[in-house]
C-alpha positions in Angstrom: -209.5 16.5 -271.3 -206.0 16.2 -269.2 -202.8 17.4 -271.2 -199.5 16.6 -270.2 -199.1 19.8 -268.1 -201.9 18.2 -265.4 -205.2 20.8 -266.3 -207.9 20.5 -268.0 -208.9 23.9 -270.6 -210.4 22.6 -273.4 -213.7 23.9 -274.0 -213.5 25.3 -270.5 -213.9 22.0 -268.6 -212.7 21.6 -265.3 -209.6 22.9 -264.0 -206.8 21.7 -262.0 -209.5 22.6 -259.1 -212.8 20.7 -260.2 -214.6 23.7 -261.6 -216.7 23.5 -264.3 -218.2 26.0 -266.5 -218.1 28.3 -270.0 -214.7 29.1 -272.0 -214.3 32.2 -270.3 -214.9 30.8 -267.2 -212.7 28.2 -267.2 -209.5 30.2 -268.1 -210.2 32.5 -265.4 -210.8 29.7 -262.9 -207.7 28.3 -264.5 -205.4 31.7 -263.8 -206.4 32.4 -260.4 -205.1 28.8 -259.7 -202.3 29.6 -260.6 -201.8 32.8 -259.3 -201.6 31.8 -255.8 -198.7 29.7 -256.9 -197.3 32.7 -258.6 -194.2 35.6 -257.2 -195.9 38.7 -256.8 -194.5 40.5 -259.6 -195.8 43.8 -261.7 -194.0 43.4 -264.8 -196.6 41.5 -267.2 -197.8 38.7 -268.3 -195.4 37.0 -266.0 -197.4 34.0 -264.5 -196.6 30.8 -262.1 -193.7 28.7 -263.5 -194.8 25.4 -264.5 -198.0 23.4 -263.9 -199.7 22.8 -260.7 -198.9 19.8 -259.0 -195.3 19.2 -261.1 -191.9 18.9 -260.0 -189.9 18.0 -262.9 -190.8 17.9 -266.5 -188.7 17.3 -269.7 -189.8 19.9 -272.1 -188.4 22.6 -274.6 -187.3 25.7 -273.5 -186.8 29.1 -274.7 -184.5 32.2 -274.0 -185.3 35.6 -275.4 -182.8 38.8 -274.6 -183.8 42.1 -276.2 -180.6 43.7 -277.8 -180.0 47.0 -276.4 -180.0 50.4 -278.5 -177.2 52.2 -279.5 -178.2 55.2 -278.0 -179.1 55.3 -274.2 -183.0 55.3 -273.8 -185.3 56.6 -271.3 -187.0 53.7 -268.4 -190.1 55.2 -269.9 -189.2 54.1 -273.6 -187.7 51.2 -272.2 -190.7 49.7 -270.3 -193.0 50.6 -273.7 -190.2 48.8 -275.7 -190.5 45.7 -273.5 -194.1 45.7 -273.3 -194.1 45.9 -277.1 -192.0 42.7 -276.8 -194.2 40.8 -275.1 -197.1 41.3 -277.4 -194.5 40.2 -280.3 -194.0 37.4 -278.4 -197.3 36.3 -277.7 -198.6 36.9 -281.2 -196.5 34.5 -282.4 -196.1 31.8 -280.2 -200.4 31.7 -280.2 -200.1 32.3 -284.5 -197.7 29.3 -284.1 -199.7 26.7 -282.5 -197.7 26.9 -279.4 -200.2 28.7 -277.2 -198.5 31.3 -275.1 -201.1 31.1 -272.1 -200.5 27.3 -272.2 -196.5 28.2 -271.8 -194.4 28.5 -268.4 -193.1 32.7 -268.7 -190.6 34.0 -266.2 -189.5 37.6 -267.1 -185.8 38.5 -265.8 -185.3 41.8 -267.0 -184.4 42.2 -270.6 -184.3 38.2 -270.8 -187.4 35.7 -271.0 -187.5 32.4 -270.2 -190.3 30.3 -271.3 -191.0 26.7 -271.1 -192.8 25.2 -273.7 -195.6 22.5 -272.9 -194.0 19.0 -274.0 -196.0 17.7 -276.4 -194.9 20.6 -278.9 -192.6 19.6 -281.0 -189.5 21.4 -281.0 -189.2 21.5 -284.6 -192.0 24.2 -284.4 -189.8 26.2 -282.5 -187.2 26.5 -285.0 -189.8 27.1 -287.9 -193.0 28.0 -287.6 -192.3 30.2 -284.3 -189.3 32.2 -285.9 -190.9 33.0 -288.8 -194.3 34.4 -287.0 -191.7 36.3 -284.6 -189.7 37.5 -287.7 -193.1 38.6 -289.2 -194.4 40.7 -286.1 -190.5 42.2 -285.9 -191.0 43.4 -289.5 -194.2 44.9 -289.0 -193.1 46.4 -285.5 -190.1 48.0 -286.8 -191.0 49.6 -290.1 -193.3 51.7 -287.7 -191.1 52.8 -285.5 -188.4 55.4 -284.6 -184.8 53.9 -284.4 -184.8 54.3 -280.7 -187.8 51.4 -280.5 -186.6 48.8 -282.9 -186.7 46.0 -281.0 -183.9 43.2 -281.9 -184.0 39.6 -280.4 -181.8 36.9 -279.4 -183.1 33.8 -279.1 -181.9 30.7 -277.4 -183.5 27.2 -277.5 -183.0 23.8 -275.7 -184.6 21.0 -274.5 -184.0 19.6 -270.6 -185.4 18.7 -267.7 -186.8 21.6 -265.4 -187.9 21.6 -261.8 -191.0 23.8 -261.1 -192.0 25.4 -257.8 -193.7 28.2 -256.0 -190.9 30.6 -256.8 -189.7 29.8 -260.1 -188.7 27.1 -262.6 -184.7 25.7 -262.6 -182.8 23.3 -263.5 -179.0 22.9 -265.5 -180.9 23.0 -268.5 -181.8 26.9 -267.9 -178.4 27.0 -266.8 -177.2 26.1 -270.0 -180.0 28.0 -271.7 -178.8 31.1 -270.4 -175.1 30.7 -271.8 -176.0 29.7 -274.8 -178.0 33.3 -275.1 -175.0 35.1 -273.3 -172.2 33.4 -275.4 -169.6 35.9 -276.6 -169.5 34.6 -280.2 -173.1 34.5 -280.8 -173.4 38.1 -279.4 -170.9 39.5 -281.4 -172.2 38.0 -284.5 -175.6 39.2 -283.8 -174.4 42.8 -283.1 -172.8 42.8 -286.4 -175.5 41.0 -288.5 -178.7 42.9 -290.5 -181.1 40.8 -289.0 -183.8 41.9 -286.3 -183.9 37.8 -284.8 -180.8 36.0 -284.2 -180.8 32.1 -283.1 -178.8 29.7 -281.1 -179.4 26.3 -280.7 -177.9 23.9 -278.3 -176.0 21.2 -279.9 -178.2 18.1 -278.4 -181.0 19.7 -279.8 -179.0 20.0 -283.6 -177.5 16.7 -283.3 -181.3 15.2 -282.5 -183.1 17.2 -285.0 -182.0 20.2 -287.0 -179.5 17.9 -288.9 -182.2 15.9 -290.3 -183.7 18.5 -291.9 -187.0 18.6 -291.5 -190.0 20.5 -292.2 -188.6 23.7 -293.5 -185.3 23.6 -291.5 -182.1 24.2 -293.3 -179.0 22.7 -291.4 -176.7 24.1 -294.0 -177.8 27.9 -292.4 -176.6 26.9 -289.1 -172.8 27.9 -288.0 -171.1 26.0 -285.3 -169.9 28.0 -282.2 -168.1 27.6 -279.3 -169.8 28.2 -275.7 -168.2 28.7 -272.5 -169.7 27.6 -269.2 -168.7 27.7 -266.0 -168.1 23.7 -266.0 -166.7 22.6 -269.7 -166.8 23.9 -272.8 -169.4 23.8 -275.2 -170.8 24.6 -278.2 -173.8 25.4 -280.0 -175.2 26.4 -283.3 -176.6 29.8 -284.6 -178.6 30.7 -287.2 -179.4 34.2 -288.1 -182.1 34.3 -290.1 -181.7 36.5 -294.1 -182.5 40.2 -292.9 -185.4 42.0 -294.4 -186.3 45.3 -295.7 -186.5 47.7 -292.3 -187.7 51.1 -292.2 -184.7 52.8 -293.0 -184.6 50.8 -296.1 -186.0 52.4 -299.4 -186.1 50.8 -303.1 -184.3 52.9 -304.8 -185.9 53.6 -308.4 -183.5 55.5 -311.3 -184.4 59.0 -312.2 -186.0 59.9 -315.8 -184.6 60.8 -318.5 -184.7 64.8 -318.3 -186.9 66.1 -321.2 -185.0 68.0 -323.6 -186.0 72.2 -323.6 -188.4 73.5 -326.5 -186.6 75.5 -329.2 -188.5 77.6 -332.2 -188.7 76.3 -335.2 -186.2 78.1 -337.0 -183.7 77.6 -334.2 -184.4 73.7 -334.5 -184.0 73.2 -337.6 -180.9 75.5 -337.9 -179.4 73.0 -335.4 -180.4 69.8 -337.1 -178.5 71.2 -340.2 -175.1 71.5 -338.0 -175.6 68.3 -336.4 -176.2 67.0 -339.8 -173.4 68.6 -341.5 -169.9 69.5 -340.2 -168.6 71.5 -343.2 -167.2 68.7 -345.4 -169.9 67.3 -346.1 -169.8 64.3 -343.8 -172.6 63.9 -341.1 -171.2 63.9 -337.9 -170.4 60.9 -336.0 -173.0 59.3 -334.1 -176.0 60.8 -335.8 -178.7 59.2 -336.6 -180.3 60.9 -339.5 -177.4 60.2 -341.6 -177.8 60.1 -345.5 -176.3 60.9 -348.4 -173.2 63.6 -348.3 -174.8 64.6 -351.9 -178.5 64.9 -350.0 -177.2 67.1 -347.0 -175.4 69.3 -349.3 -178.1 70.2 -351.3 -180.5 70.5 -348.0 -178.4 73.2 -347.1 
């Protein structure tokens, strides 16, 4: 079967080059065709950008940028954290329905850029896919030391993009990349709780998260303003309620400190005073209170 990207994968059928053969077959018939297409390039799992035999394709794309640590790190704990990233990132999109070996990846550093196939519907993007990432951010980061947490901003828009041997553009990246890069949705994401901040563009709001559906709230979305190097824009951004990270603990009250033994002698010695303060009266508070009459004669 043909999707809209121009292969054939399911079930292993024949690829973009005729081939026919098992599940495992097919995939790997269907990566070598693409690898020829592909910029030689060791940082992983960066593939070809786009389908074979496409030029230009209206589709949903995504920009992810890894927020920096505090604290300077080493390249060693830097290419871990970024491989760590990229399984996060696959998990989810594949949990999600999305398919991440189905998606166009180009790795640029800290930032990803990924085009989505078209017939995904962006509204899985904004549900679905943020709350798998969300999960595996969780689970990532209540396992690790402060100097791995990994943090993401993510951008998302929809535009045409123009594929070729050496990369996928287009002025909808362009516009993708300032929306990930603009100053008010970093400094909000710097100073929020969250581990996975959003931006969406504001075709893609006006279009769809205003309507509301599935699960998305457009009440959580905050509207922001976006310079460019043409006109001003603006976008939306979402950040997502924070949850409990490793350096949060539930914090339980203490007991009640169990009072020290006394004799018996001593304790009930003490029970008289507490009972009686001289005059008769029992003291305030107590609550073995009777009679001044019945103390009196205890005594």
């Amino acid at each position: 079967m043909t999707n809209v990207w121009g292969t054939h994968t399911q079930f292993g059928a024949s690829t973009a080059h005729g081939h026919r053969g098992h599940a495992g077959g097919g995939r790997q018939d269907l990566q070598q065709g693409w690898g020829r297409l592909q910029p030689r390039c060791s940082e992983p799992p960066r593939r070809v950008a786009g389908p074979p035999h496409a030029k230009s394709l209206f589709c949903p794309v995504i920009a992810i940028g890894m927020q920096q640590p505090d604290r300077p790190a080493g390249d060693d704990i830097l290419l871990q954290v970024r491989q760590k990233m990229y399984e996060l990132l696959e998990a989810a999109f594949d949990e999600a329905g999305v398919g991440w070996m189905d998606c166009a990846c180009e790795g640029r550093g800290d930032v990803v850029v990924i085009a989505v196939p078209p017939e995904i519907p962006p509204e899985v993007l904004l549900d679905e896919l943020i709350n798998r990432l969300r999960a595996g951010l969780r689970l990532h980061n209540k396992l690790s030391s402060e100097v791995a947490r990994i943090r993401l901003r993510m951008a998302v828009h929809v535009g045409h993009c123009t594929f070729s041997a050496m990369g996928m553009t287009g002025y909808a990246l362009s516009w993708l990349t300032a929306l990930l890069d603009a100053p008010a949705f970093v400094r909000e994401f710097a100073e929020a709780l969250t581990d996975l901040g959003l931006v969406a563009s504001d075709y893609l709001y006006d279009e769809l998260i205003q309507h509301g559906p599935g699960l998305i709230d457009p009440t959580a979305y905050d509207h922001i303003a976006v310079p460019g190097t043409r006109t001003q824009g603006s976008a939306w951004v979402h950040f997502p309620a924070p949850l409990p990270g490793p350096s949060r603990q539930v914090r339980r009250p203490a007991p009640d400190p169990m009072p020290a033994a006394t004799p018996a002698g001593a304790q009930e010695v003490a029970l008289c005073g507490s009972r009686n303060r001289g005059d008769g009266r029992p003291a305030p508070g107590d609550r073995h209170s009777r009679d001044p009459a019945q103390v009196t004669e205890t005594v």
